[in-house]
Backbone of each chain as nested JSON, in Angstrom:
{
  "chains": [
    {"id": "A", "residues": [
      {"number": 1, "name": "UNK", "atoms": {"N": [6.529, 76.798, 202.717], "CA": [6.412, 77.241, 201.31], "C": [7.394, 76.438, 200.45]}},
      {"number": 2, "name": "UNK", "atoms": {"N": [6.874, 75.867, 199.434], "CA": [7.939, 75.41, 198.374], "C": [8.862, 76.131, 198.556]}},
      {"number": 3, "name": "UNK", "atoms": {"N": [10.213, 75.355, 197.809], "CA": [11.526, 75.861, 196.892], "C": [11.848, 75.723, 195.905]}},
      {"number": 4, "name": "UNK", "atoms": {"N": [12.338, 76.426, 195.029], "CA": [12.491, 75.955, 193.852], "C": [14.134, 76.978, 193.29]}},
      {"number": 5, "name": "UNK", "atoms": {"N": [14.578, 75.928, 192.376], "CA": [16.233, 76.351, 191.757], "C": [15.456, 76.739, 190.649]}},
      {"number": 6, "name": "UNK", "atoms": {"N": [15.672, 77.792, 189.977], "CA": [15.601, 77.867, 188.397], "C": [16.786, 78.564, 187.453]}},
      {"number": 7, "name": "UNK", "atoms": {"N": [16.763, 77.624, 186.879], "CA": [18.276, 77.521, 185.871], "C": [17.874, 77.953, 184.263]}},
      {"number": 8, "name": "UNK", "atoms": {"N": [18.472, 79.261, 184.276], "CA": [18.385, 79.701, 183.19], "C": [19.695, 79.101, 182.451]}},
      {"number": 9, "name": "UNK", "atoms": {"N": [19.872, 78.663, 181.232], "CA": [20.811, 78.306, 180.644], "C": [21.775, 79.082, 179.633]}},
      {"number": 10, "name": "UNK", "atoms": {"N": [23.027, 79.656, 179.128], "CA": [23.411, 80.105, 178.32], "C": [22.999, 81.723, 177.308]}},
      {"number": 11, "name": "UNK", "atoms": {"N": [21.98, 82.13, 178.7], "CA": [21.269, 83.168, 178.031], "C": [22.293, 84.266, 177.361]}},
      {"number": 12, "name": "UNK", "atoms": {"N": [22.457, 84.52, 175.502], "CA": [23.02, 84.955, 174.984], "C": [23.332, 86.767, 175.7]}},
      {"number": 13, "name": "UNK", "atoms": {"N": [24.571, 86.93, 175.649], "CA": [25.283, 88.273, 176.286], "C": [24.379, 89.009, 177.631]}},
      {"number": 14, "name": "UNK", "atoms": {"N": [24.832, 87.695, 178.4], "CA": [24.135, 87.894, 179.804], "C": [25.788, 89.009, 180.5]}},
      {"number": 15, "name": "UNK", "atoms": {"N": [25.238, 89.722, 181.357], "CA": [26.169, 91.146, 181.886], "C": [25.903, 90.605, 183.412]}},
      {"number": 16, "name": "UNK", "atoms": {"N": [26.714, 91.283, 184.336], "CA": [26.583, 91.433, 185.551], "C": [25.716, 92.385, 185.75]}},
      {"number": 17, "name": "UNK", "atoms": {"N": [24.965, 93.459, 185.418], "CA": [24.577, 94.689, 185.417], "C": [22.641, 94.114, 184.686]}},
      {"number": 18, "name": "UNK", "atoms": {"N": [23.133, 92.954, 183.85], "CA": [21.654, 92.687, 183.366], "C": [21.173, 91.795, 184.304]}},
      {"number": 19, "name": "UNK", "atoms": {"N": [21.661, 91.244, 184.321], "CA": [21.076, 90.338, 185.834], "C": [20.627, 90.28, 187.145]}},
      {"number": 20, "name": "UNK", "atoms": {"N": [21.56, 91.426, 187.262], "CA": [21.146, 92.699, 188.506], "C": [19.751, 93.144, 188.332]}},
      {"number": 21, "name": "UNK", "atoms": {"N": [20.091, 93.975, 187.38], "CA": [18.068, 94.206, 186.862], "C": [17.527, 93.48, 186.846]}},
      {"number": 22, "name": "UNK", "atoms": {"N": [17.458, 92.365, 186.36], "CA": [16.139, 91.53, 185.81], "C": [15.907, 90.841, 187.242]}},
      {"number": 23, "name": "UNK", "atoms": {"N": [16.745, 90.855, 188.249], "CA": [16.345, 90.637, 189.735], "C": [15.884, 90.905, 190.415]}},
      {"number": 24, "name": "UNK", "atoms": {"N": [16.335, 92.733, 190.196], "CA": [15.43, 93.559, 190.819], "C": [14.009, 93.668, 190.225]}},
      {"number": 25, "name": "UNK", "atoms": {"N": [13.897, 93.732, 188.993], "CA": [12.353, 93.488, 188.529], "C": [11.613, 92.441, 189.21]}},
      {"number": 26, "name": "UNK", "atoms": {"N": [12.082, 91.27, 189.324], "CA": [11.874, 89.702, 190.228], "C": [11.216, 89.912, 191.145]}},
      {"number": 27, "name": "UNK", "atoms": {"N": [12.345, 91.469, 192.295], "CA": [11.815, 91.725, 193.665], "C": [10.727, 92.452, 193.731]}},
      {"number": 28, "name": "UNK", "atoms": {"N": [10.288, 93.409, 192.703], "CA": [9.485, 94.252, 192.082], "C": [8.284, 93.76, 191.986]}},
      {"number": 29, "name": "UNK", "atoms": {"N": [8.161, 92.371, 191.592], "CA": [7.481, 91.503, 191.142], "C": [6.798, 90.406, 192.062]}},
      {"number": 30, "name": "UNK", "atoms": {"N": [7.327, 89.719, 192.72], "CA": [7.242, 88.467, 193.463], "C": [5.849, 88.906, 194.29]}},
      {"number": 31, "name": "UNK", "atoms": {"N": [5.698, 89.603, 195.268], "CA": [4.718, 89.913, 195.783], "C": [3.506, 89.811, 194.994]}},
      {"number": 32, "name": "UNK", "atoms": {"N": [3.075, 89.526, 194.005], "CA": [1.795, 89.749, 193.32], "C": [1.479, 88.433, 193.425]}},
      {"number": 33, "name": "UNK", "atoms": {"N": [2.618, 87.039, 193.181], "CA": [2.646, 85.858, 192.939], "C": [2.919, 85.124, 194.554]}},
      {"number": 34, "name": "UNK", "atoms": {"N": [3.109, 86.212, 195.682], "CA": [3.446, 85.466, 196.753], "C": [4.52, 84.284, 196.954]}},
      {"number": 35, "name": "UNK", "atoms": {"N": [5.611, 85.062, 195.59], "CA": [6.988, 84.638, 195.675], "C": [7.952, 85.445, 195.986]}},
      {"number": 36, "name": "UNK", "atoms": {"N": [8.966, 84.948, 196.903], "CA": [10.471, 85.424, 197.666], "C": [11.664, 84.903, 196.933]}},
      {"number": 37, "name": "UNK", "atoms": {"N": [11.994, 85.64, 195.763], "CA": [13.646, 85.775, 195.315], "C": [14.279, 85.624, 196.568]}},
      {"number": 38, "name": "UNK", "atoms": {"N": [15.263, 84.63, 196.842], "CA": [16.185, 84.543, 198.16], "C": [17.631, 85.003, 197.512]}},
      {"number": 39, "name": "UNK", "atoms": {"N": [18.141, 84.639, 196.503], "CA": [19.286, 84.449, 196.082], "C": [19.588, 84.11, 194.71]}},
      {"number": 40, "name": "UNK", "atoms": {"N": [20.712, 84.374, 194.238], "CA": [20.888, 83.819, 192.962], "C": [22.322, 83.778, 192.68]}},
      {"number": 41, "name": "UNK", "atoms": {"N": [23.342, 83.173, 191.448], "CA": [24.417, 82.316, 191.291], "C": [24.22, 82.812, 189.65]}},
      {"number": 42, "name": "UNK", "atoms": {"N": [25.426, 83.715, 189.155], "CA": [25.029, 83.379, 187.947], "C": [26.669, 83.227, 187.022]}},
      {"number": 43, "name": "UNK", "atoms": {"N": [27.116, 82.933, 186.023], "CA": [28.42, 83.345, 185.063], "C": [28.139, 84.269, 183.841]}},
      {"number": 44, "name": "UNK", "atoms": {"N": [28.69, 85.214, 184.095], "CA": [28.546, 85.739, 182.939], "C": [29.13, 85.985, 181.866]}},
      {"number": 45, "name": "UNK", "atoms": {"N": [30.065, 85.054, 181.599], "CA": [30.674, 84.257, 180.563], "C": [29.649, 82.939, 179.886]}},
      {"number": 46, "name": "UNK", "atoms": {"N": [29.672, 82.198, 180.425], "CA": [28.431, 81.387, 180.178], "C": [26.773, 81.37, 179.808]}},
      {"number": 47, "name": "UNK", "atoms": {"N": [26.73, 82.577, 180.533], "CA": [25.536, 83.122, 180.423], "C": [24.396, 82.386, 181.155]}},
      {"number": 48, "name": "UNK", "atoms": {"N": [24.761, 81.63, 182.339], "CA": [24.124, 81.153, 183.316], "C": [23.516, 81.654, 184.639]}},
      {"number": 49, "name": "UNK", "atoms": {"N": [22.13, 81.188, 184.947], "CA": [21.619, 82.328, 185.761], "C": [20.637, 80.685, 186.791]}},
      {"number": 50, "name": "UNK", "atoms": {"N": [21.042, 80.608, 188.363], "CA": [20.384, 80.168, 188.68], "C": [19.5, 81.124, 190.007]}},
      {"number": 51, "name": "UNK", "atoms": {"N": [18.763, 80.459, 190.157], "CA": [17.757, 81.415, 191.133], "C": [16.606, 80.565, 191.926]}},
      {"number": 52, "name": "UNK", "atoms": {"N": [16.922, 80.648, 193.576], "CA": [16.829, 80.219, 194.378], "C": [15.043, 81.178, 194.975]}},
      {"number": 53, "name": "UNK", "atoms": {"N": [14.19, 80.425, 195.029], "CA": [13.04, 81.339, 195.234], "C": [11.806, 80.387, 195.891]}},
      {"number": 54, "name": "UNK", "atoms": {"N": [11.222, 80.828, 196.601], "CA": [10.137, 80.504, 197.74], "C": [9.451, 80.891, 196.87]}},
      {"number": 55, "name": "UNK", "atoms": {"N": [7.89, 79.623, 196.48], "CA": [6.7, 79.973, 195.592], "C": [5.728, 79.091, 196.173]}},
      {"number": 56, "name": "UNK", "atoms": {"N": [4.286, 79.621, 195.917], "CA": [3.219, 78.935, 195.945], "C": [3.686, 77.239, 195.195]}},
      {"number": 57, "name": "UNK", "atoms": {"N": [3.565, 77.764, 194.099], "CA": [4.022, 76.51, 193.357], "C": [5.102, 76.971, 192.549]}},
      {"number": 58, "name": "UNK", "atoms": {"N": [5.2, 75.83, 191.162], "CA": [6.106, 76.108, 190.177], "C": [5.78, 77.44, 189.359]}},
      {"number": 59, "name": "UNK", "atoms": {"N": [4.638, 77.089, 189.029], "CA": [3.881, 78.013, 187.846], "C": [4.028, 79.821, 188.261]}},
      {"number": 60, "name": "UNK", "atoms": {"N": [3.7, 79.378, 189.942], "CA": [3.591, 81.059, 190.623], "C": [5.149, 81.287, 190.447]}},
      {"number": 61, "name": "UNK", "atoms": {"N": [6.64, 80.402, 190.415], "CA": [7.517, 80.905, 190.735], "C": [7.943, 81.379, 188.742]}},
      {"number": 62, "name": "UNK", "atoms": {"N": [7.009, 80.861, 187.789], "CA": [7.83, 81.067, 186.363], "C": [6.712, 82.187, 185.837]}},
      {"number": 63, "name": "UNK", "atoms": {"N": [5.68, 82.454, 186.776], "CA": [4.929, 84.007, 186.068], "C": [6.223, 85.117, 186.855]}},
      {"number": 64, "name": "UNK", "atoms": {"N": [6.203, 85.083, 188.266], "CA": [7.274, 86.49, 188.334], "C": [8.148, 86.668, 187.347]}},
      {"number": 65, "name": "UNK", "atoms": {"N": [8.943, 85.701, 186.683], "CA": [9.844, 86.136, 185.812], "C": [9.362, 86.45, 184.591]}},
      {"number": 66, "name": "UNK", "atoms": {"N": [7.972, 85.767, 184.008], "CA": [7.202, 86.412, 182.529], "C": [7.153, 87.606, 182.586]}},
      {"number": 67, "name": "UNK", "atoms": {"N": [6.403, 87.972, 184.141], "CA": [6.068, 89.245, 183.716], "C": [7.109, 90.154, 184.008]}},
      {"number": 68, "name": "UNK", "atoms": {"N": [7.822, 89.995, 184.972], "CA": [9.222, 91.142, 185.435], "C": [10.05, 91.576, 183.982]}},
      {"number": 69, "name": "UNK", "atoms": {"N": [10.475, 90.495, 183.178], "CA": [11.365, 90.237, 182.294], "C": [11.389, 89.589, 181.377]}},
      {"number": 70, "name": "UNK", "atoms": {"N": [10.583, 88.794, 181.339], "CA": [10.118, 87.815, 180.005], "C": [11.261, 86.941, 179.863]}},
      {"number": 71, "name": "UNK", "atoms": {"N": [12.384, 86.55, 180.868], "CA": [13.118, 85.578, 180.608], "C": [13.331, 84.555, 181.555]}},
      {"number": 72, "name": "UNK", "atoms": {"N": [12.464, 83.953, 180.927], "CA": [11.596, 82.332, 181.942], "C": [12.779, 81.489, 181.739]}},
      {"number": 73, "name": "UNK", "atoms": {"N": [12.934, 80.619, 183.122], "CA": [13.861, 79.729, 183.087], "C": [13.629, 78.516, 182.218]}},
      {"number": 74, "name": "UNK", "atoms": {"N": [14.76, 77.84, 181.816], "CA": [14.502, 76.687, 181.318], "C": [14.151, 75.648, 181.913]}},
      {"number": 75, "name": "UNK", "atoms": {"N": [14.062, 75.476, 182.972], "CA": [13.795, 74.632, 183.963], "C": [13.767, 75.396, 185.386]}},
      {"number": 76, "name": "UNK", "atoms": {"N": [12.636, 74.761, 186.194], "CA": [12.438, 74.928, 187.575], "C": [12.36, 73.669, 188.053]}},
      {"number": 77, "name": "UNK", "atoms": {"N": [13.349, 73.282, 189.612], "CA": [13.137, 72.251, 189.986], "C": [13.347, 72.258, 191.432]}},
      {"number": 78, "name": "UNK", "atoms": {"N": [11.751, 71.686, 191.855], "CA": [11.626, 71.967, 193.127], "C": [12.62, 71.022, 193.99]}},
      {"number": 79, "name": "UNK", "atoms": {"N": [12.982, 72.009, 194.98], "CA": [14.408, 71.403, 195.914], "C": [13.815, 71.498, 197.782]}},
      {"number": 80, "name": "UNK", "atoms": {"N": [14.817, 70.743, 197.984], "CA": [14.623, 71.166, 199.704], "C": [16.112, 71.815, 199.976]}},
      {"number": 81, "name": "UNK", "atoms": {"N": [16.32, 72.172, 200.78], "CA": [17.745, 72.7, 201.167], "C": [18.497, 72.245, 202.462]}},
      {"number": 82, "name": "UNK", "atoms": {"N": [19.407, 71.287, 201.618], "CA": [20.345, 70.962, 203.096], "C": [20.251, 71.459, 204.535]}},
      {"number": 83, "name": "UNK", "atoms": {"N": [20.48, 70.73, 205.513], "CA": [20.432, 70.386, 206.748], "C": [21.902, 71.134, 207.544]}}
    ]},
    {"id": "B", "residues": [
      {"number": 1, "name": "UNK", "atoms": {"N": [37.8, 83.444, 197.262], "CA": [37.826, 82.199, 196.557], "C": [36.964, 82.044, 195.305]}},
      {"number": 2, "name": "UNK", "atoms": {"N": [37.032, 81.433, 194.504], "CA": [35.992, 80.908, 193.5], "C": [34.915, 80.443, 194.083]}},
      {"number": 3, "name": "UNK", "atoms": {"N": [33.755, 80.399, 193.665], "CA": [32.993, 79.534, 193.792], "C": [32.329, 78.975, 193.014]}},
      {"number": 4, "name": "UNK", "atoms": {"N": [31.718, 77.712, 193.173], "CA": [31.087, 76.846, 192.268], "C": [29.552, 76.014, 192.63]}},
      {"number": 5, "name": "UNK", "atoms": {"N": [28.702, 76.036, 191.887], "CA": [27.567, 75.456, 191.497], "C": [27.894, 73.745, 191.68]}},
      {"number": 6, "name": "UNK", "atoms": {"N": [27.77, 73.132, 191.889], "CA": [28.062, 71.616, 191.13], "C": [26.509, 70.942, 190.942]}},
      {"number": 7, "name": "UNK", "atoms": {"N": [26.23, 70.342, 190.008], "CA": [24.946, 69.991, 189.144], "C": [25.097, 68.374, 189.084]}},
      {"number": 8, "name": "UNK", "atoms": {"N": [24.214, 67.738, 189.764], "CA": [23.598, 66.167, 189.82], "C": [22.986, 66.217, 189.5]}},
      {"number": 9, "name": "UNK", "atoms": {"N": [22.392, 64.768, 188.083], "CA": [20.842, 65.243, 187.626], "C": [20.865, 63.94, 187.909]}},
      {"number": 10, "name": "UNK", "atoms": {"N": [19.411, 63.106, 188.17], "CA": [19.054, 61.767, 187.901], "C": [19.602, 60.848, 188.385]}},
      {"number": 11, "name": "UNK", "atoms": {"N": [20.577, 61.414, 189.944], "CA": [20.783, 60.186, 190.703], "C": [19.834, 59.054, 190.806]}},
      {"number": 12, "name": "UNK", "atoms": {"N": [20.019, 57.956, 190.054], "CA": [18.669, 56.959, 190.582], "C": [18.932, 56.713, 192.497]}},
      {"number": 13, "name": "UNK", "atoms": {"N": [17.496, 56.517, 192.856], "CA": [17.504, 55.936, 194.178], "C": [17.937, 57.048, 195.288]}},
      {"number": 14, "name": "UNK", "atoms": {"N": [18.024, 58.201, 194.827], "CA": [18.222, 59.348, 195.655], "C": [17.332, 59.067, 196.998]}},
      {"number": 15, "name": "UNK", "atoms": {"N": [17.989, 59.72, 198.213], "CA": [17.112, 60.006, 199.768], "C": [18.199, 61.13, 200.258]}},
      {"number": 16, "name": "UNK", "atoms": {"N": [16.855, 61.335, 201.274], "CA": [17.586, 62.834, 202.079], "C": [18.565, 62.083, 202.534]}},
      {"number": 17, "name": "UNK", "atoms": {"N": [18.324, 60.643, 203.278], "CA": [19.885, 60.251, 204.456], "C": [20.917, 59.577, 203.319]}},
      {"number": 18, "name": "UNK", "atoms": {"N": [20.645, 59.688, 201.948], "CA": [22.012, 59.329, 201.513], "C": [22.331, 60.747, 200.998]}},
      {"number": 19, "name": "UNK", "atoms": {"N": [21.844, 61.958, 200.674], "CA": [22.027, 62.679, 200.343], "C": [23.072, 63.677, 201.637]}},
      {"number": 20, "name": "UNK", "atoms": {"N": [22.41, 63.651, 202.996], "CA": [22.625, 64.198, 203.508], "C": [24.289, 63.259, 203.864]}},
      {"number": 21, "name": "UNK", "atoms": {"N": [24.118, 62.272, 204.243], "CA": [25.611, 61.297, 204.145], "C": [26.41, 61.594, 203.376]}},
      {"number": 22, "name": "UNK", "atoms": {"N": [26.599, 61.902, 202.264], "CA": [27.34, 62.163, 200.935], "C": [27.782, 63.707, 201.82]}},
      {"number": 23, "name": "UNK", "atoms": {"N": [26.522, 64.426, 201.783], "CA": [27.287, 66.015, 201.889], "C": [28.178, 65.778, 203.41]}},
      {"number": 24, "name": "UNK", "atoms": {"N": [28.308, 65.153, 204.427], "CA": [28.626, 65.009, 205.95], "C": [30.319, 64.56, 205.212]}},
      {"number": 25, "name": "UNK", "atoms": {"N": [30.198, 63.435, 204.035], "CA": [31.929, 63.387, 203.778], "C": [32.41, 64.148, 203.148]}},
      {"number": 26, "name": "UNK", "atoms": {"N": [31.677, 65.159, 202.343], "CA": [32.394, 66.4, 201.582], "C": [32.867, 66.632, 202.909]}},
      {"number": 27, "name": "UNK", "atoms": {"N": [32.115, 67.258, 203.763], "CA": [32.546, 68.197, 204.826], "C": [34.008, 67.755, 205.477]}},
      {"number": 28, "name": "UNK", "atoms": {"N": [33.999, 65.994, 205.516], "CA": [34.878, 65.794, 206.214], "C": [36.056, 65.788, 205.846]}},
      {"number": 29, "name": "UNK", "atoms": {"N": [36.148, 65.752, 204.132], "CA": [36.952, 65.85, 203.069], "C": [38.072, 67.457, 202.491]}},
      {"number": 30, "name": "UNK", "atoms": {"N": [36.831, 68.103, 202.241], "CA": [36.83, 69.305, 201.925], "C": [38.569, 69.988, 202.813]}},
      {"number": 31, "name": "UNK", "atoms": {"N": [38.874, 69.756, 203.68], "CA": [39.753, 71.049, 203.979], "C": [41.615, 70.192, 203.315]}},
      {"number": 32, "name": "UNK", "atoms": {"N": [41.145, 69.171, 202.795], "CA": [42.415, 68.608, 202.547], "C": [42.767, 69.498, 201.008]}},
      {"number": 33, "name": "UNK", "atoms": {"N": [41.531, 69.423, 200.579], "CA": [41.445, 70.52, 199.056], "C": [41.429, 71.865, 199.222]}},
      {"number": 34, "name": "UNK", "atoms": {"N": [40.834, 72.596, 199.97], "CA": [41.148, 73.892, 200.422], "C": [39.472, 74.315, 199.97]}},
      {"number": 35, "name": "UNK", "atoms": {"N": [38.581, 73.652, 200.246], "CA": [37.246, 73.447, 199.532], "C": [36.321, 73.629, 201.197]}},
      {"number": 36, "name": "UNK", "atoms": {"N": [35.383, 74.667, 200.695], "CA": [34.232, 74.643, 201.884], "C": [32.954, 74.682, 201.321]}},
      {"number": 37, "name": "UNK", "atoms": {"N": [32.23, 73.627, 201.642], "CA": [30.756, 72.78, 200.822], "C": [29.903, 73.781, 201.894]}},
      {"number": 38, "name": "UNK", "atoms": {"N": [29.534, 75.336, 201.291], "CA": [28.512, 76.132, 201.839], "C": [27.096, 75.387, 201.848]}},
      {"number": 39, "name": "UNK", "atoms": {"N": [26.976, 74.953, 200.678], "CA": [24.858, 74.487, 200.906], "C": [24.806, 73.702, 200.012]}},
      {"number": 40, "name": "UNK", "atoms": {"N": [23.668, 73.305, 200.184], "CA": [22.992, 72.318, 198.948], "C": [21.656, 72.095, 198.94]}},
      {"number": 41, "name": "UNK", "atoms": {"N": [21.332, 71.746, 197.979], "CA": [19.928, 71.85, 197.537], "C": [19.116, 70.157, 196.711]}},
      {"number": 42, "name": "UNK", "atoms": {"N": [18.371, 69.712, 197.263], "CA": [18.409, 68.433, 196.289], "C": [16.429, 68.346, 195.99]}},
      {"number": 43, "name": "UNK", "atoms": {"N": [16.421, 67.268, 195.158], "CA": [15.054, 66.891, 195.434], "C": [15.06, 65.514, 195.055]}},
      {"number": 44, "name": "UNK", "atoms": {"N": [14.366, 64.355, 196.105], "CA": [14.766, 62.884, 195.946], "C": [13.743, 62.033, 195.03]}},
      {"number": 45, "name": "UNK", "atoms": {"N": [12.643, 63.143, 194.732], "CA": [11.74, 62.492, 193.576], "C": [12.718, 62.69, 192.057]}},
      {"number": 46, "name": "UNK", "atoms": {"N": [13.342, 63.43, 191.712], "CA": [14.15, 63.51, 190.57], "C": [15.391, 63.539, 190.564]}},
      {"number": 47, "name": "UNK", "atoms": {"N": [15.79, 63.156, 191.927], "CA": [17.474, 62.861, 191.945], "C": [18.475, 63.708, 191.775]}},
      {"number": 48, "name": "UNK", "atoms": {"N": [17.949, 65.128, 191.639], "CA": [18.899, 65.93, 191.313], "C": [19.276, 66.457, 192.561]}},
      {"number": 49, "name": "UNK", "atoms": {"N": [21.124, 67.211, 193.147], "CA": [21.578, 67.487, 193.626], "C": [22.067, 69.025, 193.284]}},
      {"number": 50, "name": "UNK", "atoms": {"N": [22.229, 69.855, 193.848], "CA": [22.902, 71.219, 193.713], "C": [23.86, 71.53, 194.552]}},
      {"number": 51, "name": "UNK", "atoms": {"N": [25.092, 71.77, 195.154], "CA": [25.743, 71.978, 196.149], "C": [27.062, 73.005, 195.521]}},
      {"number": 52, "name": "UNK", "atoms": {"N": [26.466, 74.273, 196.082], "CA": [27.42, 75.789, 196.353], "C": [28.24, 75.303, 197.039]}},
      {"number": 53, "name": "UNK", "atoms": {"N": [29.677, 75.493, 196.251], "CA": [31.175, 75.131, 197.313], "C": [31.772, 76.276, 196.45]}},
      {"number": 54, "name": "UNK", "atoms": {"N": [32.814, 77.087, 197.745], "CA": [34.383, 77.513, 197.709], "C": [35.774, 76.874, 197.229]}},
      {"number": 55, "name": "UNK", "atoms": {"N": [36.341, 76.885, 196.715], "CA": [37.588, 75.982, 196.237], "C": [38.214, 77.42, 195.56]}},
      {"number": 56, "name": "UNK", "atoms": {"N": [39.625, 76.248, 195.271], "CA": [40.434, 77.455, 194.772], "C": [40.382, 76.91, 193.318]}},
      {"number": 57, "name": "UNK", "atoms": {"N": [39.566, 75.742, 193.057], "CA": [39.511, 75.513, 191.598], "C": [38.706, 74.534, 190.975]}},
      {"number": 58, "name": "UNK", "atoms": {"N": [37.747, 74.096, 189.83], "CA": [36.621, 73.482, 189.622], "C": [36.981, 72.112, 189.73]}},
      {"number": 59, "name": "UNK", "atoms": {"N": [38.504, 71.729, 189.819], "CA": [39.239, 70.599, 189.898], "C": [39.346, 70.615, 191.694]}},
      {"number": 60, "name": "UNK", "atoms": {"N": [39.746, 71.332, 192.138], "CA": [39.477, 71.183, 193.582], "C": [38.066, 70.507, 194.041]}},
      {"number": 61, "name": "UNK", "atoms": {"N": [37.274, 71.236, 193.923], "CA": [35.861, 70.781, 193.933], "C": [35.894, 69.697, 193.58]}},
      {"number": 62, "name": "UNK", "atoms": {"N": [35.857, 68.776, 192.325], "CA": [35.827, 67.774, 191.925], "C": [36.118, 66.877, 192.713]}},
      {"number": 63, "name": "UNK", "atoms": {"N": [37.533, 67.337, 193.034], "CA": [38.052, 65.776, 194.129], "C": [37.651, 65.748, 195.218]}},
      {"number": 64, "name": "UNK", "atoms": {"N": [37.124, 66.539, 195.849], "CA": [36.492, 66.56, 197.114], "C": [35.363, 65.571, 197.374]}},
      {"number": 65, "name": "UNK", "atoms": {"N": [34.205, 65.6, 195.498], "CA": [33.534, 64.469, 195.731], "C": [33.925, 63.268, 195.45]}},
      {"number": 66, "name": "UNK", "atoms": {"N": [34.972, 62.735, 194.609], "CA": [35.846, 61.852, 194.29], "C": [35.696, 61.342, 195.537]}},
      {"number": 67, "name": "UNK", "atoms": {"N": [36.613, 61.799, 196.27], "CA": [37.749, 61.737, 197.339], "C": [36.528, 60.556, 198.769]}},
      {"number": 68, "name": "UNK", "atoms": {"N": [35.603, 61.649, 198.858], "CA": [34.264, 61.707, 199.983], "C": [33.093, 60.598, 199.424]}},
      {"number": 69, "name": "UNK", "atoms": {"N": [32.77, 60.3, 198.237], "CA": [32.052, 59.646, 198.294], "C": [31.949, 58.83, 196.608]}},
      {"number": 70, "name": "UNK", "atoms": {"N": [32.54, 59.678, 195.497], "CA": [32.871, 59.072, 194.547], "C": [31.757, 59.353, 193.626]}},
      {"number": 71, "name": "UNK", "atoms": {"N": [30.753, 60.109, 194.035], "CA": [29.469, 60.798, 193.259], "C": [30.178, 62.106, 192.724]}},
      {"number": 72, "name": "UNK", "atoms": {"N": [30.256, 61.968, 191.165], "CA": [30.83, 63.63, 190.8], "C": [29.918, 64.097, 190.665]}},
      {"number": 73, "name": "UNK", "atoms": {"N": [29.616, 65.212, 190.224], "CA": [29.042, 65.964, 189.731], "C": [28.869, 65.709, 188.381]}},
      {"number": 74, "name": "UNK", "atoms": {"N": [27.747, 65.858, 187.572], "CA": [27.244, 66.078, 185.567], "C": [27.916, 67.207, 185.772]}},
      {"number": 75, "name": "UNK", "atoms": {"N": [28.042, 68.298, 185.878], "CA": [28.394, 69.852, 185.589], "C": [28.968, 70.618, 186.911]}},
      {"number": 76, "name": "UNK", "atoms": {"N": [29.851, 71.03, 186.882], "CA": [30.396, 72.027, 188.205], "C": [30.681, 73.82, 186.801]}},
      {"number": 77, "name": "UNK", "atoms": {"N": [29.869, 74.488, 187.616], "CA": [30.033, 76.201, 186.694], "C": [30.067, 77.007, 187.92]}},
      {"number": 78, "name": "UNK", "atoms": {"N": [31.14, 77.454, 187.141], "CA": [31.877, 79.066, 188.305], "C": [30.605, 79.744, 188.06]}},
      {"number": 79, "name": "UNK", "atoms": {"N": [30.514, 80.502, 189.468], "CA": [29.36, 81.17, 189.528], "C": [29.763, 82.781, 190.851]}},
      {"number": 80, "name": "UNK", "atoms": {"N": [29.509, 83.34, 190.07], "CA": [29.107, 85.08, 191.394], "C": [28.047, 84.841, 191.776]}},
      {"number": 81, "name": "UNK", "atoms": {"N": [27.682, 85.194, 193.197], "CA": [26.457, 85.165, 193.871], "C": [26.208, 86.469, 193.955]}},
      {"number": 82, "name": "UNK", "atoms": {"N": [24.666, 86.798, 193.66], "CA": [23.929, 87.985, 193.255], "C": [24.072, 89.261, 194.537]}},
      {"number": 83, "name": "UNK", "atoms": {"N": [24.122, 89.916, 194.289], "CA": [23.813, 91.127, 195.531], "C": [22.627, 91.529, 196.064]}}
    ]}
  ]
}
């Protein structure tokens, strides 16, 4: 199955507590799209959110987040993961 | 410890065996800084690199790639990993 990083950028008064949610919505979610949230990295000072996720493709990995939360990354970029 | 994100975009001429070479001298690097290079993530059609490291500081990190191979990082961001 693909991988993919998606890097949300600077999202204005991002919380530890909002991010939490909008993850769990993710997990809530993924199954419809036959995507696996693995992990995620975020600051919440910065308001940076990356997210590590197993997808059909790109597109299947940026609908879980339309519909969970409506806050689509700014970029998805498919990765492999170190050895 | 802290941890950190570090962000490569557009390495030209990227490959897994220079990619994977680069991360083999972090490793070999890393304990002189007090730095442990957990994972990484790349893709060699767009050159970009991702690599989750421990340090006790975003300047620690830094020199580790200095030090190992002389590829910095575009961006290193403190990051919490999700629950």
């Amino acid at each position: 199955m693909p991988l993919f990083l998606d890097i949300h950028r600077h999202i204005p008064g991002l919380t530890k507590d909002a991010v939490e949610g909008a993850h769990q919505r993710d997990l809530a979610t993924q199954s419809k799209h036959d995507a696996k949230f693995l992990n995620y990295w975020f600051n919440d000072r910065t308001g940076d959110v990356f997210c590590l996720v197993e997808a059909p493709s790109k597109e299947a990995a940026v609908r879980v987040h339309q519909e969970a939360h409506g806050l689509v990354a700014d970029e998805v970029v498919e990765v492999r993961e170190g050895e």
